[in-house]
C-alpha positions in Angstrom: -8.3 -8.1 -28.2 -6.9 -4.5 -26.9 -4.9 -5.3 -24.1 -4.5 -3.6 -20.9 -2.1 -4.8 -17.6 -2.8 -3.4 -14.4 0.7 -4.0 -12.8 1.8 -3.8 -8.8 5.4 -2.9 -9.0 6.0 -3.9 -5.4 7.6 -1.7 -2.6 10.3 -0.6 -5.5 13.0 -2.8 -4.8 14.0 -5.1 -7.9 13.8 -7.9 -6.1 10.4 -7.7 -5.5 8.9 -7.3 -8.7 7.5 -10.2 -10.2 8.4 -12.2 -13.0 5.0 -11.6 -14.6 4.9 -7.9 -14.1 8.5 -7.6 -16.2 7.5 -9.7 -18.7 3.8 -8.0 -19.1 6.1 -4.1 -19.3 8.1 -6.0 -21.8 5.0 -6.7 -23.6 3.7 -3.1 -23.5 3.8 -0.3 -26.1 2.5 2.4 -23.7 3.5 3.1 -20.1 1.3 5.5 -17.7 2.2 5.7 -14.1 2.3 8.3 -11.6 5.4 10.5 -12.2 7.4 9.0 -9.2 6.8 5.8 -9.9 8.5 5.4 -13.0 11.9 5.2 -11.5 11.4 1.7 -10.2 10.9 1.0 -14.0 13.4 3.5 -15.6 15.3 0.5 -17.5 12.2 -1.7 -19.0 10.7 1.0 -20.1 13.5 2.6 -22.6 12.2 3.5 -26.2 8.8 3.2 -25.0 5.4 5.8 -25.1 5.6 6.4 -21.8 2.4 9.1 -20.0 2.7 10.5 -16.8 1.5 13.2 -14.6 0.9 14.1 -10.5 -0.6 13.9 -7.4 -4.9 14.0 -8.0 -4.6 12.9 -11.8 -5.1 9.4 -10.8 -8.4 9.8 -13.2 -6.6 11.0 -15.9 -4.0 8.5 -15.8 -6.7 5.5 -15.7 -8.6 7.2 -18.9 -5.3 7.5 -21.1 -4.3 4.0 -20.4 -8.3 3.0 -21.9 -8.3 5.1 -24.4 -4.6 3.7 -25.4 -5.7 -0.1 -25.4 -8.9 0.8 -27.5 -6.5 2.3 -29.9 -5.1 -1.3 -30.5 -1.9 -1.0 -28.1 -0.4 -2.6 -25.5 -0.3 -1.0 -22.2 0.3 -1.2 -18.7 -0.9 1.4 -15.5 1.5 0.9 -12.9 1.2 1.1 -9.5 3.3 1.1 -6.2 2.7 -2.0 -3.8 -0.8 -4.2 -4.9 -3.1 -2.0 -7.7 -6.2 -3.9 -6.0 -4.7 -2.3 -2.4 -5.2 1.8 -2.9 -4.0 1.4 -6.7 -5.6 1.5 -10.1 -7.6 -1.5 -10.5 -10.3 -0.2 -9.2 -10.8 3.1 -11.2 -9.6 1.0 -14.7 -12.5 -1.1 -13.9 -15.0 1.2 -13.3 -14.1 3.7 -16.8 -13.9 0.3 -18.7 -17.0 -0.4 -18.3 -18.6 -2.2 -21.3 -16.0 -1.3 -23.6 -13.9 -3.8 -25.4 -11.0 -4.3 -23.4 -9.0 -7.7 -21.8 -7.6 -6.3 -18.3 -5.3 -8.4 -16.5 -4.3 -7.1 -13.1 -1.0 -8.3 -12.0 -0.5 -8.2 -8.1 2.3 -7.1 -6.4 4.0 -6.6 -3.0 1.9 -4.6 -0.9 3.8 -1.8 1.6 1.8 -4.2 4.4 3.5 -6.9 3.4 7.0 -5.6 2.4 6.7 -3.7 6.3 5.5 -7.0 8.2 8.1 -9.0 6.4 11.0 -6.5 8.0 9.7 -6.6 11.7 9.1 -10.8 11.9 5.6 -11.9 11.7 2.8 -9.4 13.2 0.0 -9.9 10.6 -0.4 -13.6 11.7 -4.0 -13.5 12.4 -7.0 -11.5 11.0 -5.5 -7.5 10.0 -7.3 -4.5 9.2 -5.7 -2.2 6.7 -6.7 1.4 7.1 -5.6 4.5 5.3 -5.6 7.7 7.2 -6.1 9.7 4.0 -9.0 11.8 3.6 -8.3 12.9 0.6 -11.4 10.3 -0.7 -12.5 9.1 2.5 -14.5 11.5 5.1 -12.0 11.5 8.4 -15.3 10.4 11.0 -15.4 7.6 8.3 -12.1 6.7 9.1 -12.0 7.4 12.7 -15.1 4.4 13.0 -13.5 2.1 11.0 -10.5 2.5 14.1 -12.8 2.1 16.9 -15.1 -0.8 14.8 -11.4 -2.6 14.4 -10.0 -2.0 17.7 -13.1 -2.9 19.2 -12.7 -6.3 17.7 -8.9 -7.0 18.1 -7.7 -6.9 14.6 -3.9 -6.2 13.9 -4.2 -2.6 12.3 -2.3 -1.6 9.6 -2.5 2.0 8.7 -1.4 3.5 4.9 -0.6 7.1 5.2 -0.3 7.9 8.8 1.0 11.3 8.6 1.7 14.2 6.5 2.1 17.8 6.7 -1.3 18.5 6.8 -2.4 15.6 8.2 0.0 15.8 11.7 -2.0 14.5 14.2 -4.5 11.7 12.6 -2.2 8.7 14.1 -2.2 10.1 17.2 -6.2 10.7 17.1 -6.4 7.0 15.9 -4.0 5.6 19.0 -6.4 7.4 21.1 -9.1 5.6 20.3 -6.9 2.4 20.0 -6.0 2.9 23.6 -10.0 2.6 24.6 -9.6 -1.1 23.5 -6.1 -2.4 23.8 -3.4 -2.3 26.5 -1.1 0.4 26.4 2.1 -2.2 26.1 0.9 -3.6 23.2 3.2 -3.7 20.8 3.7 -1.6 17.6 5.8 -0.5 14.8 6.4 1.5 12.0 8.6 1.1 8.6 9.7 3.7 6.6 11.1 3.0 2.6 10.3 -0.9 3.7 12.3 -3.0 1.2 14.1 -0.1 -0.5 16.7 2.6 0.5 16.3 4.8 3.4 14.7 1.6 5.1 14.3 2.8 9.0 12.4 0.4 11.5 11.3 0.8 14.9 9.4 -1.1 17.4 7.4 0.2 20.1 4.4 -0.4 21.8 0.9 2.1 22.2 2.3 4.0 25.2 5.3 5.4 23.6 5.0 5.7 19.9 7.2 8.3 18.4 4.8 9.9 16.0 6.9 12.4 15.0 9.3 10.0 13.2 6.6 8.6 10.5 5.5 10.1 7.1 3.7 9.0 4.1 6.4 6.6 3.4 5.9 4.5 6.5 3.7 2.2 7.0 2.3 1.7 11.0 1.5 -1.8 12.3 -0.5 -2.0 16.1 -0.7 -5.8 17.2 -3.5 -7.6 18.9 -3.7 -9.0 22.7 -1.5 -12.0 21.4 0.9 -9.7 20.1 4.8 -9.6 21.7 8.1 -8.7 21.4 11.0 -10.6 21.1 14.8 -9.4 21.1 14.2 -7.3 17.8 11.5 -9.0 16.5 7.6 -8.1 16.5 5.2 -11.6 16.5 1.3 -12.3 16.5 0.1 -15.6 17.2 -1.7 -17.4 15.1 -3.3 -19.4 18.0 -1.0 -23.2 17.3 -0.1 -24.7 20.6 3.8 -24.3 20.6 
């Protein structure tokens, strides 16, 4: 059976790769991940095929891995964080399509996860994961899926809160978070969670430094349980302590 792993390499840290993933790149003729990516592999992938290319080519990158597996070889897409969270699952899936391939996706540590895990415990109840991106997703799309979420008290989480072109869409997405929540409610942002260049900062609604995050942070607003304590950034998960 051709043989394809779609693998989540984790927030990049060693660490935090799993056993699994290692052992399925060990397994692998071919390599294809997003150019960038690669480093957090460099060393298991020595004296391997290796295929890379850019930003947008996402497509490309999904169709060389298929056509590499029907050819009889080994191979693994890899992906930052989960590749069923914003990854490559997905897309394998849907160009695989009734061709004769065995896929196993291997999870990984999600950016959500590897963020929470440095500020204490704020996903401890239901979360909402939103990507400002609208590179794929129409903004007004996005900006309901805030109010729809707000509206209902969900922890948010937002992927790709701010870039250069993209400078004020977390502010826009506070705005309407501030319809619904109190402006002390607590918030935070990780940048480089798990890896270096790690920064961390808590604040809360009413004085979020916007300026500070990037597409390497990852922005966390808590729900009415939501507080602060010392250093530390907790959600209730509703036992009676």
């Amino acid at each position: 059976m051709n043989k394809l792993y779609v693998i989540g390499l984790g927030p990049g840290g060693r660490d935090y790769l799993t056993l699994r993933a290692i052992e399925a790149i060990k397994e692998s003729d071919l390599i294809v991940s997003y150019t960038k990516y690669l480093k957090y592999a460099k060393d298991l992938v020595e004296g391997k095929e290796v295929f890379t290319s850019g930003m947008k080519e996402e497509i490309k990158r999904c169709e060389y891995a298929i056509e590499g597996a029907l050819k009889g070889k080994t191979v693994s897409i890899l992906s930052t964080g989960d590749s069923g969270l914003y990854g490559m699952a997905g897309p394998i899936f849907e160009l695989s399509q009734g061709k004769n391939i065995d896929i196993e996706v291997i999870p990984g540590v999600s950016a959500i996860f590897a963020a929470a895990s440095r500020l204490g415990a704020p996903l401890m109840h239901d979360v909402a994961i939103i990507s400002l991106s609208d590179l794929l997703t129409p903004l007004d799309l996005i900006m309901e899926r805030v109010d729809l979420a707000s509206k209902a008290d969900f922890v948010l989480g937002f992927y790709n809160p701010r870039s250069k072109t993209r400078e004020d869409y977390l502010e826009k997405a506070f705005d309407i978070i501030k319809k619904y929540k109190d402006p002390k409610t607590p918030c935070a942002y990780v940048k480089n969670a798990l890896r270096e260049g790690e920064k961390i900062k808590i604040a809360s609604l009413d004085d979020f430094p916007f300026d500070e995050v990037d597409m390497n942070t990852i922005v966390i607003v808590g729900n009415k349980s939501s507080y602060t304590n010392l250093d530390k950034f907790i959600t209730k998960r509703g036992y009676e302590i």
